[in-house]
Each structure stands twice: as structure tokens, then as C-alpha cells.
N, CA, C and O atoms as CSV, one atom per row, in Angstrom:
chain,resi,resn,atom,element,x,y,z
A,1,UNK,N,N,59.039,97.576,77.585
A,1,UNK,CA,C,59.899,98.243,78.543
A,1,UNK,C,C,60.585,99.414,77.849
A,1,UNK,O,O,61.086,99.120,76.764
A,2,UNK,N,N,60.707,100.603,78.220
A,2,UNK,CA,C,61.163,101.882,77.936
A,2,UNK,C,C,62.635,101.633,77.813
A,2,UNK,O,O,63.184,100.861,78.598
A,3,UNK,N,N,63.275,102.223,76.907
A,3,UNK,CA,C,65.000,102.093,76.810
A,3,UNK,C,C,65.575,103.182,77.343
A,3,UNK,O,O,66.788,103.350,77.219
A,4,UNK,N,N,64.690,104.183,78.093
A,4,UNK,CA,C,65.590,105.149,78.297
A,4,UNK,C,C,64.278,105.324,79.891
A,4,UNK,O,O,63.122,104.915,79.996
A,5,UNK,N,N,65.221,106.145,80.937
A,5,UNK,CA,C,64.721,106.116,82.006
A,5,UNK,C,C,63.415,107.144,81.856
A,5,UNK,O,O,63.463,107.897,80.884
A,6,UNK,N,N,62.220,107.244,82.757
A,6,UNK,CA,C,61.477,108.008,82.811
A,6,UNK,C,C,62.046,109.219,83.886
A,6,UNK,O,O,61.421,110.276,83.796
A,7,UNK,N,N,62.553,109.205,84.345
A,7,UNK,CA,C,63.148,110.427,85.189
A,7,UNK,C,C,64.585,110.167,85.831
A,7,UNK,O,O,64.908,108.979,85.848
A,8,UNK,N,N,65.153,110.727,86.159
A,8,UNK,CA,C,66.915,111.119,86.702
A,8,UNK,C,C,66.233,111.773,87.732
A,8,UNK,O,O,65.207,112.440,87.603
A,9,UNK,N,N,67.072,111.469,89.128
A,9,UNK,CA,C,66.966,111.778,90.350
A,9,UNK,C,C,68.284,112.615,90.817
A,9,UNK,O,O,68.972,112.028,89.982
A,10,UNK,N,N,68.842,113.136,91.191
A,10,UNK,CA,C,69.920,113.562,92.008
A,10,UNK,C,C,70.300,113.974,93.383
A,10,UNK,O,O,70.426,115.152,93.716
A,11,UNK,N,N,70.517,112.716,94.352
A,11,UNK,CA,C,70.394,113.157,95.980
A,11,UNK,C,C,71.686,113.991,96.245
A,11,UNK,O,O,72.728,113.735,95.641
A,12,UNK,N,N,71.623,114.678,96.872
A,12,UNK,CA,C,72.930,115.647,97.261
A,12,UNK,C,C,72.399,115.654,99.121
A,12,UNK,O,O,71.250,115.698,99.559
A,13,UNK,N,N,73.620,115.599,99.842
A,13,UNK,CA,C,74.053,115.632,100.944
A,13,UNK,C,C,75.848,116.215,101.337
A,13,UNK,O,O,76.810,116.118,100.575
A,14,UNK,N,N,75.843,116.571,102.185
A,14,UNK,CA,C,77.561,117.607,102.312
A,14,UNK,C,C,78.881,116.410,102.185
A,14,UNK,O,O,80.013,116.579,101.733
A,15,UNK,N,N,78.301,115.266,102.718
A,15,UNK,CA,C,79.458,114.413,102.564
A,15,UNK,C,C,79.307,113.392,101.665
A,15,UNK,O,O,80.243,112.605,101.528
A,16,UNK,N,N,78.164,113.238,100.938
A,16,UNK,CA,C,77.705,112.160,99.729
A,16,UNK,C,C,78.050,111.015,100.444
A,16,UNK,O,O,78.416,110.168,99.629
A,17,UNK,N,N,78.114,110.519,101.778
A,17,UNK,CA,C,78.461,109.150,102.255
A,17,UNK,C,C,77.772,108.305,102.706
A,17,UNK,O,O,77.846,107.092,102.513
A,18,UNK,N,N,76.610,109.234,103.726
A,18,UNK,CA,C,75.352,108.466,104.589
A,18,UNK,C,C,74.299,108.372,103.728
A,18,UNK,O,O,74.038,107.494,102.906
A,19,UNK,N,N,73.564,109.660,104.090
A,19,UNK,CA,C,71.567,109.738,103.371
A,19,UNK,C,C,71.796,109.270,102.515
A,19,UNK,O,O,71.661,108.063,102.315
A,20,UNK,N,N,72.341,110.332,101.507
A,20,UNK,CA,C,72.118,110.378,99.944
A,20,UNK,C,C,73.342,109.050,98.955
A,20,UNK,O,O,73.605,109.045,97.752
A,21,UNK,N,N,73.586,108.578,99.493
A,21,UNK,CA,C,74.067,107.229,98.904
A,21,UNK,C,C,73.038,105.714,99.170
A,21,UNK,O,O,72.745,104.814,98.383
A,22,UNK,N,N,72.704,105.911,100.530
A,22,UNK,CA,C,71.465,105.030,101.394
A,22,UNK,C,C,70.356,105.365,100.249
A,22,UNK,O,O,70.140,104.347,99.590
A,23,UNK,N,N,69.786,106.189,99.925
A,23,UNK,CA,C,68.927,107.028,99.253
A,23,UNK,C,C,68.841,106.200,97.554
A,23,UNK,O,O,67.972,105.604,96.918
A,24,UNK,N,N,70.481,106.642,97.307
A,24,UNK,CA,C,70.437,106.012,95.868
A,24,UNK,C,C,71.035,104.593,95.712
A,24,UNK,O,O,71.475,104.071,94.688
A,25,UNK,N,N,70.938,104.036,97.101
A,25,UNK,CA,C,70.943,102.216,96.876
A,25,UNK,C,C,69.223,102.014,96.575
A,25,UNK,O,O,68.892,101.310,95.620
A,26,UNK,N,N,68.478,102.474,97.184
A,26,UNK,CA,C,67.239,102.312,97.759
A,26,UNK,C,C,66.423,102.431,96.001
A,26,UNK,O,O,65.629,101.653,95.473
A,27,UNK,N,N,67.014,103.695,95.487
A,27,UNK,CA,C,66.428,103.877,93.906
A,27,UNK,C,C,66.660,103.273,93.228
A,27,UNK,O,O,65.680,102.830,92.629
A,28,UNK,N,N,68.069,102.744,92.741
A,28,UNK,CA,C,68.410,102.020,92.147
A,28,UNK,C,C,67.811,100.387,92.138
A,28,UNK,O,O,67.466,99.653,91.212
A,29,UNK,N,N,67.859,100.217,93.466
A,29,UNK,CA,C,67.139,98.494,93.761
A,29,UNK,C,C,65.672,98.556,93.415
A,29,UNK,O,O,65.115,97.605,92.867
A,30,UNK,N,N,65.141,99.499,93.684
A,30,UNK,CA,C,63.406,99.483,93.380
A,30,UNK,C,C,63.300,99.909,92.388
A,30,UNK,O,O,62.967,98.960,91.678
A,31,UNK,N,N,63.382,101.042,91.622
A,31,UNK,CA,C,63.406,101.175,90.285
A,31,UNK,C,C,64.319,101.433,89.176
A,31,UNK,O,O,64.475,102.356,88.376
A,32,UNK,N,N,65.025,99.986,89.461
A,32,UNK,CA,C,66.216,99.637,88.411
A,32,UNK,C,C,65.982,100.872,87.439
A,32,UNK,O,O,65.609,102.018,87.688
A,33,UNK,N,N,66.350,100.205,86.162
A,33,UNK,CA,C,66.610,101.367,85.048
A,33,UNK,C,C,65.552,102.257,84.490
A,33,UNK,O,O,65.597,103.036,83.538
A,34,UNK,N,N,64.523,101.931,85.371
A,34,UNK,CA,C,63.092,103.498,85.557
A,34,UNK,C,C,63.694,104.664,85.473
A,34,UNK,O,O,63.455,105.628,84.746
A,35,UNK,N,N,64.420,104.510,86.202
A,35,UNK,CA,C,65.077,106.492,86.595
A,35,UNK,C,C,66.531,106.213,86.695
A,35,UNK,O,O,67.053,105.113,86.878
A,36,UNK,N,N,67.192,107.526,86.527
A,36,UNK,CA,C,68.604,107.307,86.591
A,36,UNK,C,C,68.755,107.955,87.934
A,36,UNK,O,O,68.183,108.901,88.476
A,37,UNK,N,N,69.768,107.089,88.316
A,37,UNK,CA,C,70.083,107.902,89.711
A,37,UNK,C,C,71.605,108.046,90.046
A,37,UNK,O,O,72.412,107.116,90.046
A,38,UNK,N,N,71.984,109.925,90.452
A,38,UNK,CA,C,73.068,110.197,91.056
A,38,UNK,C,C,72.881,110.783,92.065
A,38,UNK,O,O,71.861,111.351,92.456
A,39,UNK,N,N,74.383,110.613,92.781
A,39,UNK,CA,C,74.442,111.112,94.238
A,39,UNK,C,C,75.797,112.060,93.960
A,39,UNK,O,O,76.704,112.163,93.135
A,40,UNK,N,N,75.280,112.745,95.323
A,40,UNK,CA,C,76.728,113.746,95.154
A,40,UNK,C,C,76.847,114.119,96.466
A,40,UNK,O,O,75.940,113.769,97.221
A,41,UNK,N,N,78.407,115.194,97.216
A,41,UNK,CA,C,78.200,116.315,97.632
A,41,UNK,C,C,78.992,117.096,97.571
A,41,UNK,O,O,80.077,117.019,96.994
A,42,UNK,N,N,78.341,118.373,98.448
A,42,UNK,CA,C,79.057,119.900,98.317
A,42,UNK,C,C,80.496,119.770,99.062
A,42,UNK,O,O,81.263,120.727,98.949
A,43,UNK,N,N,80.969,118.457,99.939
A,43,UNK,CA,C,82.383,118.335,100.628
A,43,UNK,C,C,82.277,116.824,100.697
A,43,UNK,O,O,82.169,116.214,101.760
A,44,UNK,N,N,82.315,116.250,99.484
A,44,UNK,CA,C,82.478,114.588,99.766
A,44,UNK,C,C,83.489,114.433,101.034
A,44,UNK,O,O,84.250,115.236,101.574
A,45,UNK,N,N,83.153,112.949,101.307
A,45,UNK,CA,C,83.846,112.066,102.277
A,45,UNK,C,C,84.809,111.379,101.341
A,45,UNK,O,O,84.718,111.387,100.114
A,46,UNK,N,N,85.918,110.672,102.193
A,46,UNK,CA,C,86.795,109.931,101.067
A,46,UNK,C,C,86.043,108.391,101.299
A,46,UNK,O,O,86.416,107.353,100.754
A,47,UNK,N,N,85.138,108.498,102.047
A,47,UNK,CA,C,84.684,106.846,101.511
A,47,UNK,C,C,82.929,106.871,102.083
A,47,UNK,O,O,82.579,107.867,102.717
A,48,UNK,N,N,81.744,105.584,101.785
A,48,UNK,CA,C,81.027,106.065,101.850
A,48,UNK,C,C,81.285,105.165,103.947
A,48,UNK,O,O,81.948,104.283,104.492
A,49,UNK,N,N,80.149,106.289,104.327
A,49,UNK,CA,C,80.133,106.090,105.990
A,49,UNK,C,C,79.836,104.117,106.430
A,49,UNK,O,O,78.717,103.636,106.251
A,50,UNK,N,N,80.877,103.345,106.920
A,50,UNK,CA,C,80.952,101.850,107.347
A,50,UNK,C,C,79.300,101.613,107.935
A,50,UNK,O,O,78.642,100.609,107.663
A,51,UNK,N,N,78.915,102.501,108.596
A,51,UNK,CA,C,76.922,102.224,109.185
A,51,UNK,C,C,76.288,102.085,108.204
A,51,UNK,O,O,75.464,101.183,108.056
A,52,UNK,N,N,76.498,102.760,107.550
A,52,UNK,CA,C,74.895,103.169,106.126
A,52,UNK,C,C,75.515,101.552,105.717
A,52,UNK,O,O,74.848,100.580,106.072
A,53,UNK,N,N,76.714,101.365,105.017
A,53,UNK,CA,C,77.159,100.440,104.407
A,53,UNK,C,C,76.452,98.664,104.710
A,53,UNK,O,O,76.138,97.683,104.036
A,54,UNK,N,N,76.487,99.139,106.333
A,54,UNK,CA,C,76.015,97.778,106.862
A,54,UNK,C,C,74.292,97.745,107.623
A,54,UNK,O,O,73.897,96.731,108.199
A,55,UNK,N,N,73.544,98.829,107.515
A,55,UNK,CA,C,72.956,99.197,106.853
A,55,UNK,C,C,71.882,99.012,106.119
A,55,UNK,O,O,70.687,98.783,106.301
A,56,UNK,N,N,72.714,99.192,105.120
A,56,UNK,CA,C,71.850,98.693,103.446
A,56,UNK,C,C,71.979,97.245,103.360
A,56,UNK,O,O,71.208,96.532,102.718
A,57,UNK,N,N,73.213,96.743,104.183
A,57,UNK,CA,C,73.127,95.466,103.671
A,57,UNK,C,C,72.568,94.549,104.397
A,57,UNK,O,O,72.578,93.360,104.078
A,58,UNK,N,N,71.919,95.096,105.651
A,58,UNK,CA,C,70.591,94.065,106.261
A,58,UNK,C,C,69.213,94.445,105.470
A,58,UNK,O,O,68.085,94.211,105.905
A,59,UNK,N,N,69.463,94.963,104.445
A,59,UNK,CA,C,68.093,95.313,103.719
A,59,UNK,C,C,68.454,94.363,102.253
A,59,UNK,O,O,67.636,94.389,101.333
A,60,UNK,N,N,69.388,93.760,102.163
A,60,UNK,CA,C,69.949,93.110,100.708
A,60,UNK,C,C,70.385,94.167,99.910
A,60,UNK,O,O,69.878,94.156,98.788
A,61,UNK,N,N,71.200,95.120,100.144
A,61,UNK,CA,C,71.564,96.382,99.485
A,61,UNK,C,C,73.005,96.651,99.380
A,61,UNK,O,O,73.491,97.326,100.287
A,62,UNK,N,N,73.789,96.237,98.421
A,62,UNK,CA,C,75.001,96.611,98.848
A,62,UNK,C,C,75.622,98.291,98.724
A,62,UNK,O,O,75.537,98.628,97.543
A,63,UNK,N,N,75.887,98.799,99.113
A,63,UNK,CA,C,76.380,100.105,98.713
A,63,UNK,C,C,77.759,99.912,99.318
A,63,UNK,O,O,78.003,100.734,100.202
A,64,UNK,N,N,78.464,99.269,99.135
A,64,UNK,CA,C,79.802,99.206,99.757
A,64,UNK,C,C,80.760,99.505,98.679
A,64,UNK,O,O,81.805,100.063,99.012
A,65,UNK,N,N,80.514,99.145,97.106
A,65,UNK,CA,C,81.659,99.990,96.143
A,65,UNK,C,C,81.478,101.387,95.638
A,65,UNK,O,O,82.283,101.897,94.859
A,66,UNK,N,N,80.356,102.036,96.113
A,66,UNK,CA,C,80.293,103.301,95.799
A,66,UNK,C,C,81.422,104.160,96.548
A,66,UNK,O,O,82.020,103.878,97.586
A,67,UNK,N,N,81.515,105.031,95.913
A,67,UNK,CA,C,82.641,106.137,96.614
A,67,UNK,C,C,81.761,107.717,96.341
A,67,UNK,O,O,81.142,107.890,95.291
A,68,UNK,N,N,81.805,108.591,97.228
A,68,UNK,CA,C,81.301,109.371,97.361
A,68,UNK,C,C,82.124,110.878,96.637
A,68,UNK,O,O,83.303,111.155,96.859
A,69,UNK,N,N,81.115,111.776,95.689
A,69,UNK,CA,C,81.434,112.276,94.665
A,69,UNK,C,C,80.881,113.608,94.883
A,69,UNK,O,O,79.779,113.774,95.407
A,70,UNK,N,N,81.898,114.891,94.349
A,70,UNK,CA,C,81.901,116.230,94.173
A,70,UNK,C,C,80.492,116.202,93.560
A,70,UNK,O,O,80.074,115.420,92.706
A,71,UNK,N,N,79.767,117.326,94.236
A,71,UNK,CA,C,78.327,117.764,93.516
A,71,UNK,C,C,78.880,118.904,92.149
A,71,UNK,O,O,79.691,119.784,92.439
A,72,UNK,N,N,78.535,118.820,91.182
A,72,UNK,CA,C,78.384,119.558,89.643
A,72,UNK,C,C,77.324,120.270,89.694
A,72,UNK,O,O,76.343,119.964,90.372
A,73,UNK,N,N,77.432,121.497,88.839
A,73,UNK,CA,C,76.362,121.983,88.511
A,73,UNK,C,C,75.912,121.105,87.009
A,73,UNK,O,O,74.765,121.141,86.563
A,74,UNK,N,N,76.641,120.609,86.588
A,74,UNK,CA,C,76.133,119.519,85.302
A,74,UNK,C,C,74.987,118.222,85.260
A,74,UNK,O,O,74.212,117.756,84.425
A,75,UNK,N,N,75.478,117.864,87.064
A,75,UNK,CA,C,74.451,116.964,87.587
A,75,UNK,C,C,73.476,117.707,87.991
A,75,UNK,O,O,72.423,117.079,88.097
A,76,UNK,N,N,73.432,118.549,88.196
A,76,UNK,CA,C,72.082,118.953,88.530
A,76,UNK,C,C,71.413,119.506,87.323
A,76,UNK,O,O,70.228,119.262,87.097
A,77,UNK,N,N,72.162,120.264,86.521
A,77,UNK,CA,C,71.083,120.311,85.012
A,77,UNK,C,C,70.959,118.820,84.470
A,77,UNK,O,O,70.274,118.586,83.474
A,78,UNK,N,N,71.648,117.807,85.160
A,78,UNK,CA,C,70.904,116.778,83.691
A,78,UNK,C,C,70.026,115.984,85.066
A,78,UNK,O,O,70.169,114.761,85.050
A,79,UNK,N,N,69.184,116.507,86.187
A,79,UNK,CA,C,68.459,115.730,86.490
A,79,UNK,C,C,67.318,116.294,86.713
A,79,UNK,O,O,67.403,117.515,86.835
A,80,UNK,N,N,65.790,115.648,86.856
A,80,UNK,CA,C,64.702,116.532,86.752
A,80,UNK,C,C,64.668,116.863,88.298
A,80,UNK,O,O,64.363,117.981,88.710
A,81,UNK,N,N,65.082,115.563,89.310
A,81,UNK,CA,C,64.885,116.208,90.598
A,81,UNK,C,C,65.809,116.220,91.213
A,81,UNK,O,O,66.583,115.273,91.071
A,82,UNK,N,N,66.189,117.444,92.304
A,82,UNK,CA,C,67.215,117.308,92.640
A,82,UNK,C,C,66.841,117.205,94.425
A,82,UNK,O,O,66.243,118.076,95.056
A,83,UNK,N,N,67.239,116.234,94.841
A,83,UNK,CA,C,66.574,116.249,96.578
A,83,UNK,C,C,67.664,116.152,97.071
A,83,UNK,O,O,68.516,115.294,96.841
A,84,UNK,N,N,67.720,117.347,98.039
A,84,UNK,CA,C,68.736,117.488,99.225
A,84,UNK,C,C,68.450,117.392,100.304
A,84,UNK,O,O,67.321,117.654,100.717
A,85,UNK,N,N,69.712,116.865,101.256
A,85,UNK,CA,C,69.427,116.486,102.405
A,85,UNK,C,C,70.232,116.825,103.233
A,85,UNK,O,O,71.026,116.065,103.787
A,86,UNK,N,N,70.075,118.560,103.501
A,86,UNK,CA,C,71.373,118.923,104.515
A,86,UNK,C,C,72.332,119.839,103.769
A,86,UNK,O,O,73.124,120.596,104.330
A,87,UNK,N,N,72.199,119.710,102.546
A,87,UNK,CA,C,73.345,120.766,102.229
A,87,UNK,C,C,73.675,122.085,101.876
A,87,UNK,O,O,74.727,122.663,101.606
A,88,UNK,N,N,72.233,122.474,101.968
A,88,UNK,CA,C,72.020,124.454,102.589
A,88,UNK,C,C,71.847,124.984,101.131
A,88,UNK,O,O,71.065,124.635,100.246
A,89,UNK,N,N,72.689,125.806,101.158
A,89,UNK,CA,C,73.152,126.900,100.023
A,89,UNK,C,C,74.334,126.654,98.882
A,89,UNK,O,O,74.643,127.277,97.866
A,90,UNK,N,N,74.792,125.596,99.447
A,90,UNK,CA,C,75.762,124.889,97.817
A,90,UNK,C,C,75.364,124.526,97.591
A,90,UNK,O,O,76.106,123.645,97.160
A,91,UNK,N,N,73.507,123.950,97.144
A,91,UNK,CA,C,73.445,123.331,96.308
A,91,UNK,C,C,72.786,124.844,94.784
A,91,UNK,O,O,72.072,125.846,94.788
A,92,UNK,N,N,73.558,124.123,93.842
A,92,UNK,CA,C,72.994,125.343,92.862
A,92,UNK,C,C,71.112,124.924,92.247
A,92,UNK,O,O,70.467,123.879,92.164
A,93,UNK,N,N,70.862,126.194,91.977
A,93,UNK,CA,C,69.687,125.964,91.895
A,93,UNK,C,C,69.169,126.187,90.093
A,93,UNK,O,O,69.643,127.128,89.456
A,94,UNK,N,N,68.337,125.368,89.550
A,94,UNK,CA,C,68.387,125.531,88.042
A,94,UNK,C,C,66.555,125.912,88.130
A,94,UNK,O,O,65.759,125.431,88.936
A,95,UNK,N,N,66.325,126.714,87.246
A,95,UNK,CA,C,64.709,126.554,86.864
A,95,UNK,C,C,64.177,125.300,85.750
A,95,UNK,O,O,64.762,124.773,84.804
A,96,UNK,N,N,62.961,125.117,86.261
A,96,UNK,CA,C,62.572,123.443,85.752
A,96,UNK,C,C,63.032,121.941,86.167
A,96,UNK,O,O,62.892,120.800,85.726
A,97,UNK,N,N,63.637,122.563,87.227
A,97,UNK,CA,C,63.551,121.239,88.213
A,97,UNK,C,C,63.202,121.075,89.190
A,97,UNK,O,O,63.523,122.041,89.882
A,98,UNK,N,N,62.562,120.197,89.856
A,98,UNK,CA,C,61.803,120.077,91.228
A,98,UNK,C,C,62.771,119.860,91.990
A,98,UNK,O,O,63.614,118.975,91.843
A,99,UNK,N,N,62.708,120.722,92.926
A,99,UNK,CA,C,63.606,120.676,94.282
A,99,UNK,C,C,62.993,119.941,95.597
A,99,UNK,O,O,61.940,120.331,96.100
A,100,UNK,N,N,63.720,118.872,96.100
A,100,UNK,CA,C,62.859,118.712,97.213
A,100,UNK,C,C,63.910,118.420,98.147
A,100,UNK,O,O,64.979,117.847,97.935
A,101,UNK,N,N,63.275,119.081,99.614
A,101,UNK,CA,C,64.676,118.656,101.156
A,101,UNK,C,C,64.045,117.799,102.186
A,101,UNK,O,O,63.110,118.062,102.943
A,102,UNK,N,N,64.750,116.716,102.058
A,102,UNK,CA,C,64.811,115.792,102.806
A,102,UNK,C,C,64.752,116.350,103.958
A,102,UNK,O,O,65.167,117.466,103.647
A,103,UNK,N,N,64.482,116.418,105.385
A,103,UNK,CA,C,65.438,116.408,106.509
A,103,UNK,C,C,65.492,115.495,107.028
A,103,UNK,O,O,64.505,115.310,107.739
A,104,UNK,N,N,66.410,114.521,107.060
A,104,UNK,CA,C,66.969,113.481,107.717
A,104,UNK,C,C,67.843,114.041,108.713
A,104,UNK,O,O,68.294,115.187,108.705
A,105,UNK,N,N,68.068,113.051,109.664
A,105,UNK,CA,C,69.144,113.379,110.565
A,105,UNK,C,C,70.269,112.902,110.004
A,105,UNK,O,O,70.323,111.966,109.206
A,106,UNK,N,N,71.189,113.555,110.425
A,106,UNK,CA,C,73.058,113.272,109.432
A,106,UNK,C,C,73.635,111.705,110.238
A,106,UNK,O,O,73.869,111.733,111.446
A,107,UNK,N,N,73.806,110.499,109.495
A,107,UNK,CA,C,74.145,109.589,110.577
A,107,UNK,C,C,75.621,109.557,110.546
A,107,UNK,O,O,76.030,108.490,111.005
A,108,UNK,N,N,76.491,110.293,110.195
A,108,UNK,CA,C,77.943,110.467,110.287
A,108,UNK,C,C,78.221,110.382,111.841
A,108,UNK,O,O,77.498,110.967,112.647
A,109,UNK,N,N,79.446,109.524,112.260
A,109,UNK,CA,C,80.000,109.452,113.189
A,109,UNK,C,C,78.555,108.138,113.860
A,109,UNK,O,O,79.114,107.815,114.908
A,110,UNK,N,N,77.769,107.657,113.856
A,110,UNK,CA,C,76.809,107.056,114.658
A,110,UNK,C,C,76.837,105.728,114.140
A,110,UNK,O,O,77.033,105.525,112.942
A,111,UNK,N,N,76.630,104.689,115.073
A,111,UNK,CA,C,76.364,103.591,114.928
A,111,UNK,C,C,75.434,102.895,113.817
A,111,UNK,O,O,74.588,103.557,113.216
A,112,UNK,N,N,75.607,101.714,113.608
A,112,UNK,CA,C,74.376,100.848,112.726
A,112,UNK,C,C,72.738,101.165,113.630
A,112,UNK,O,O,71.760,101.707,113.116
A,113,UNK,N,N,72.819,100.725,114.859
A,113,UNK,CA,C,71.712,101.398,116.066
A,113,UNK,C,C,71.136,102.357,115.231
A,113,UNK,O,O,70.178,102.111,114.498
A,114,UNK,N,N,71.676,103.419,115.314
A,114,UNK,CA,C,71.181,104.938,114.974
A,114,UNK,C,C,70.949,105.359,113.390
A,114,UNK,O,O,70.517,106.400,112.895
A,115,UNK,N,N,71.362,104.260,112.865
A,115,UNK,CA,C,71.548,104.584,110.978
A,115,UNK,C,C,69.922,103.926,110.667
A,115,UNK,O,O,69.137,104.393,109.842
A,116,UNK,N,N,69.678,102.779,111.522
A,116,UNK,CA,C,68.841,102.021,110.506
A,116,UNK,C,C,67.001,102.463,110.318
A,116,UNK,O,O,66.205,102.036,109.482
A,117,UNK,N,N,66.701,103.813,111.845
A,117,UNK,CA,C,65.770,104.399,111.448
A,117,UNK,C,C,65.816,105.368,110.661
A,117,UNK,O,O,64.727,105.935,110.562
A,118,UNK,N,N,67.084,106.041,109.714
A,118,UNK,CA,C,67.300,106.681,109.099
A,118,UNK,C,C,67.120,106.136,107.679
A,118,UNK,O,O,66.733,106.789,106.710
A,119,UNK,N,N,67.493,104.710,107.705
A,119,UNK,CA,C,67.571,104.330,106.709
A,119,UNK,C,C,66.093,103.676,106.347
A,119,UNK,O,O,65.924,103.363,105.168
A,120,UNK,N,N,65.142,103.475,107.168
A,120,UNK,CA,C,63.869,103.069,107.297
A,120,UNK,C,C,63.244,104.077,106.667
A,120,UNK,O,O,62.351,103.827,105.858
A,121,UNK,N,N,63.672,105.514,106.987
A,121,UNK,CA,C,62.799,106.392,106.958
A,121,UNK,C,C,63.183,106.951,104.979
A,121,UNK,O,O,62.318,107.286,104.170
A,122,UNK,N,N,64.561,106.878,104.742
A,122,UNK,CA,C,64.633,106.840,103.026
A,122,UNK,C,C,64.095,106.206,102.454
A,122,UNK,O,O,63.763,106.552,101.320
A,123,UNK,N,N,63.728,104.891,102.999
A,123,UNK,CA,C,63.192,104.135,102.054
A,123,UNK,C,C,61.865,104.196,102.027
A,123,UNK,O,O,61.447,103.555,101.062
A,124,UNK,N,N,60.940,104.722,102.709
A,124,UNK,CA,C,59.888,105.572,102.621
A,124,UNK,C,C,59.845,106.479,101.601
A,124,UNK,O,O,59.330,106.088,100.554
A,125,UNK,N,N,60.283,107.653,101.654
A,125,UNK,CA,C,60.363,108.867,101.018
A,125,UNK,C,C,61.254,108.168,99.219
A,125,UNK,O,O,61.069,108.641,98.098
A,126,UNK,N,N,61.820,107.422,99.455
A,126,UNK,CA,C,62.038,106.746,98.282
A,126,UNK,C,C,61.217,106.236,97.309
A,126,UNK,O,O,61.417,106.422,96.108
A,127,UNK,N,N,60.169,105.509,97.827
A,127,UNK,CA,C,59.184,104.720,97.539
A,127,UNK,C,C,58.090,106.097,96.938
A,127,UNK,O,O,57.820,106.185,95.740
A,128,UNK,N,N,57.643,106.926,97.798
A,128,UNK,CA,C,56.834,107.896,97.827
A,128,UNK,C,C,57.422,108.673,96.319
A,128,UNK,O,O,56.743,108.866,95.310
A,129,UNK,N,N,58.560,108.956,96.477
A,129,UNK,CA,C,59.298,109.374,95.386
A,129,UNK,C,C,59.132,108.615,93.739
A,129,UNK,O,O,58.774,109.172,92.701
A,130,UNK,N,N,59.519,107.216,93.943
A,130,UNK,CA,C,59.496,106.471,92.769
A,130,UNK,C,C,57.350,106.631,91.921
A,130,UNK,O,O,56.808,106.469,90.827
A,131,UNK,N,N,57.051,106.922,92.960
A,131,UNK,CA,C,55.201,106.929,92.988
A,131,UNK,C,C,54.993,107.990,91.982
A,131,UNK,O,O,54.392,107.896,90.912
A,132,UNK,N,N,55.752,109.304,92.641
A,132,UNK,CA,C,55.426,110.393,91.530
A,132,UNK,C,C,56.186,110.678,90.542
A,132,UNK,O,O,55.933,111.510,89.670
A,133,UNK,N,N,57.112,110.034,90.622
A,133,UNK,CA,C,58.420,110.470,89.373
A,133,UNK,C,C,57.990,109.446,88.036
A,133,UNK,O,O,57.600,109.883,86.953
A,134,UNK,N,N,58.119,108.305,88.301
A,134,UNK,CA,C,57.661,107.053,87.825
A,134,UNK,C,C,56.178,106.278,88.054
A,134,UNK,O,O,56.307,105.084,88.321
A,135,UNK,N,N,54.533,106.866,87.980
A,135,UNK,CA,C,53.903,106.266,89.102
A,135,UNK,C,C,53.345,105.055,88.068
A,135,UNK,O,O,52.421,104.435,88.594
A,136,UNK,N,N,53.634,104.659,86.947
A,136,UNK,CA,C,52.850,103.461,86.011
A,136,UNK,C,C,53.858,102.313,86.510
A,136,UNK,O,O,53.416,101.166,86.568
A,137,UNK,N,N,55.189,102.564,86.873
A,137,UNK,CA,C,55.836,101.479,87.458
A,137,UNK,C,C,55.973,100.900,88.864
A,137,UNK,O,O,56.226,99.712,89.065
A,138,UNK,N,N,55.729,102.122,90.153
A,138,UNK,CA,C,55.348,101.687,91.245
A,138,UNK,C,C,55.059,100.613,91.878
A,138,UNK,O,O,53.878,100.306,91.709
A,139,UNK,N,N,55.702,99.821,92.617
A,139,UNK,CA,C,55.510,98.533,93.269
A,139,UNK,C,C,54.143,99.072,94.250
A,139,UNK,O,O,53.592,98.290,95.024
């Protein structure tokens, strides 16, 4: 087993509360210490969104002690990918890292109902993700 991750991920979204926390429960649970994973955004929320929360946790996922965090330009130089989902033109852009945009729909303000094909659909693009970032470990 490798002591150090094969790749760092970095999801960025405007409020770091819904996608991109949903996003990095989803990395973290499937490829534990494979990759490092942070979340951020360009106008955090003061907490992460109560839907995603409940959520993740009909998937066995807790994301309920995370708190949602100012995007850096530091996090984004120390990660190889940086995938956004929604947050335009604040996110800064570095050469030698793969950029990739999500478009998810924003589930702020919406029910568990409305979160959990959102959250169906990260964990897709998650999976797809862990394939090429990491693909010798791939479930």
C-alpha cells in the first residue's frame, strides 16, 4: 500500500455546502487514503446544506461535521485536479492541472426529494473520476 496518496482532488462550488462536500464524502469513502481530497468555496456557507447532509447519510456517508471552507489559491496549487461545480470565474486557474466542470444542479434551498438525484449523479462522476486519477485501485 502506497504511504502517500496517488492524486489530490479539489471540488470547489460557491457555497462549499451541497455538490462539492457530497462530492468529497463520496471520495473520501471510496478511495480512502488513494487521493487526498479538499473542498472549498468562492462564498462559503456557514454550515454544510441539512439535504446533502441527510443525503449522504442514506448512502452510509456522514458529512455532517464538515464545515464549509474559503477556496485558496494554495489549494488549488497543491491539487492535481481541480473540479468545479458552478463557480464561474473565482475559481483561479494554475497551469498543470486538470480542470474539470461538473454541471450539477445547485441543491441549496431544496429538499432531500431533489438532493438525492444529485447526489446519485456525484457519485457517478466520482467513481468515473477515482478510474482515471487512481485507475490500479478502482473498485
Amino acid at each position: 500500500m502506497s504511504s502517500s496518496p496517488l492524486a489530490s482532488v479539489l471540488f470547489v462550488c460557491v457555497h462549499n455546502a451541497g455538490r462539492s462536500q457530497m462530492a468529497a464524502g463520496f471520495l473520501t469513502h471510496l478511495a480512502g487514503d488513494r487521493i487526498e481530497v479538499r473542498s472549498a468555496g468562492s462564498l462559503p456557507a456557514d454550515q454544510v446544506n441539512p439535504a446533502a447532509v441527510e443525503a449522504m447519510k442514506e448512502v452510509g456517508i456522514d458529512i455532517s461535521g464538515r464545515r464549509p471552507k474559503v477556496l485558496t489559491t494554495e489549494a488549488v496549487q497543491a491539487s492535481d485536479y481541480v473540479i468545479t461545480m458552478g463557480c464561474g470565474d473565482a475559481c483561479p486557474v494554475f497551469p498543470g492541472k486538470k480542470y474539470l466542470d461538473w454541471a450539477l444542479e445547485d441543491p441549496a434551498g431544496q429538499g432531500v426529494e431533489a438532493v438525492r438525484p444529485i447526489r446519485d449523479e456525484i457519485r457517478t462522476l466520482v467513481e468515473d473520476l477515482i478510474a482515471e486519477a487512481a485507475p490500479e485501485t478502482a473498485k
